[in-house]
Legacy VTK file of the C-alpha trace (Angstrom):
# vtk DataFile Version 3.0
C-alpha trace
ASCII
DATASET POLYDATA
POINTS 121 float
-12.285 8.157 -6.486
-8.662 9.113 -5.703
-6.132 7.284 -3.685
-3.098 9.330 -1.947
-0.469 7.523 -0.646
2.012 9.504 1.817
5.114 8.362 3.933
7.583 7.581 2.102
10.896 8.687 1.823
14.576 8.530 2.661
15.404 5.979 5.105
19.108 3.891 6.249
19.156 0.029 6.113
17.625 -1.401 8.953
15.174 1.939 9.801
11.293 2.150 9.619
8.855 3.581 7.545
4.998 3.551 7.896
3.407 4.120 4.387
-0.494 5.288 4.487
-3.262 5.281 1.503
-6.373 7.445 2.252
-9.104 7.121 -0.491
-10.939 10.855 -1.352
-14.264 9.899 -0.779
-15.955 7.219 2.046
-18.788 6.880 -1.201
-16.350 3.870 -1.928
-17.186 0.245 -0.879
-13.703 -0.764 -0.587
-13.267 -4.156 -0.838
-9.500 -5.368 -1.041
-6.551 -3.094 -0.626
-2.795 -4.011 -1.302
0.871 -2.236 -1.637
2.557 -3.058 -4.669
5.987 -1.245 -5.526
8.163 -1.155 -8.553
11.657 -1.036 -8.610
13.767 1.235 -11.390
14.108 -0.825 -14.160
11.621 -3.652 -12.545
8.187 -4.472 -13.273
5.918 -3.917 -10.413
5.143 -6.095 -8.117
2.979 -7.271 -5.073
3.778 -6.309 -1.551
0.798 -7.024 0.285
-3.056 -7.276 0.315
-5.427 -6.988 2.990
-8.904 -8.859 2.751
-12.205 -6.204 3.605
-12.450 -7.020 7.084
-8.820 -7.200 7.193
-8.692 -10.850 8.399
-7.072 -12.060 5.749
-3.741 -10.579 4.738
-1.287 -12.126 2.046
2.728 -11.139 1.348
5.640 -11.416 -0.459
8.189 -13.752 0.922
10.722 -10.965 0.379
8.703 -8.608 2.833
7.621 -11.233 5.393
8.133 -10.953 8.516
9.471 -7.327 8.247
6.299 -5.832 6.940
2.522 -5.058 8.420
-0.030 -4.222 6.219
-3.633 -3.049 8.123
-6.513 -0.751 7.371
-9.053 1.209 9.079
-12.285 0.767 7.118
-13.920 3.550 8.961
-11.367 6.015 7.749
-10.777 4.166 3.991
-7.432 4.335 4.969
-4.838 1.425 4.846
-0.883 1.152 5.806
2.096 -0.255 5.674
4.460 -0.423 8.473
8.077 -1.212 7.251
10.314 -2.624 9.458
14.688 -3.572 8.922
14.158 -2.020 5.806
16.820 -2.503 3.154
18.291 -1.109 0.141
16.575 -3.393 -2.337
13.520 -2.281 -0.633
14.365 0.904 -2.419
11.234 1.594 -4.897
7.993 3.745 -5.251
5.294 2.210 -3.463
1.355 2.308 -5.355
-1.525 2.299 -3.495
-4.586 0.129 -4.856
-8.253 -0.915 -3.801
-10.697 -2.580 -5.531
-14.173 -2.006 -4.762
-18.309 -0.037 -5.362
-18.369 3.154 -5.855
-21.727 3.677 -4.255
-22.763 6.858 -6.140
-22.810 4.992 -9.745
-22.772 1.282 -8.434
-19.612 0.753 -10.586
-17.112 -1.741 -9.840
-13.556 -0.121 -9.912
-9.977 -0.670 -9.413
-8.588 2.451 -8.481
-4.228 3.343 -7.888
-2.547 5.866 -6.308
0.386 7.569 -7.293
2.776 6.295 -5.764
5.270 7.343 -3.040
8.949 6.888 -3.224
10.622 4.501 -0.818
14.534 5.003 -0.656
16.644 2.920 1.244
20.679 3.506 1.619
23.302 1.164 2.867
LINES 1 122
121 0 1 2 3 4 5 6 7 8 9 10 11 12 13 14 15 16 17 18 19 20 21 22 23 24 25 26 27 28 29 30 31 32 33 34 35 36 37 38 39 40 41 42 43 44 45 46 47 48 49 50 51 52 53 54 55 56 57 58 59 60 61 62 63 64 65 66 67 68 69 70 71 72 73 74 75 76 77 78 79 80 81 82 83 84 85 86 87 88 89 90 91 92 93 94 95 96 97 98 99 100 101 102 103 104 105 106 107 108 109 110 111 112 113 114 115 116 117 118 119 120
């Protein structure tokens, strides 16, 4: 199971950027999903996490109100939709879902590779 995050890139303070995460195969049970990013020189941190049906939905307070997490369980695809972004946004931005992978009945936690996020002044 493979995650692929796609999206990002070079933005000005104050634009938009809508970050997706498609997993390789639908023989994955996803459970929950989240953004995390990390910052050079920064540990890496929580964004956002979406609950399976999507109902539930938890983020950081310095992303509130400017960022949308959702998913599309049908697809196994999730995203983020950035709004008045700014530079300390700037960071790459990791994909992860925790869920079955129906073929083996394993339980994983599975990341992506991340996709850059830059954000000038």
């Amino acid at each position: 199971v493979q995650l692929v995050e796609s999206g990002g890139g070079l933005v000005q303070a104050g634009g938009s950027l809508r970050l997706s995460c498609a997993a390789s195969t639908r023989a994955f049970s996803i459970n929950k999903m989240g953004w995390y990013r990390q910052a050079p020189g920064k540990q890496r941190e929580l964004v956002a996490t979406i609950s399976n049906g999507g109902g539930s939905t938890n983020y950081a307070d310095s992303v509130k109100g400017r960022f949308t997490i959702s998913r599309d369980n049908a697809k196994n695809t999730m995203h983020l939709q950035m709004n008045s972004l700014k530079p300390e946004d700037t960071a790459v931005y990791y994909c992860n879902a925790a869920g079955v992978d129906v073929l083996t009945d394993k339980y994983l936690e599975v990341w992506g590779r991340g996709t850059l996020v830059t954000v000038s002044s």
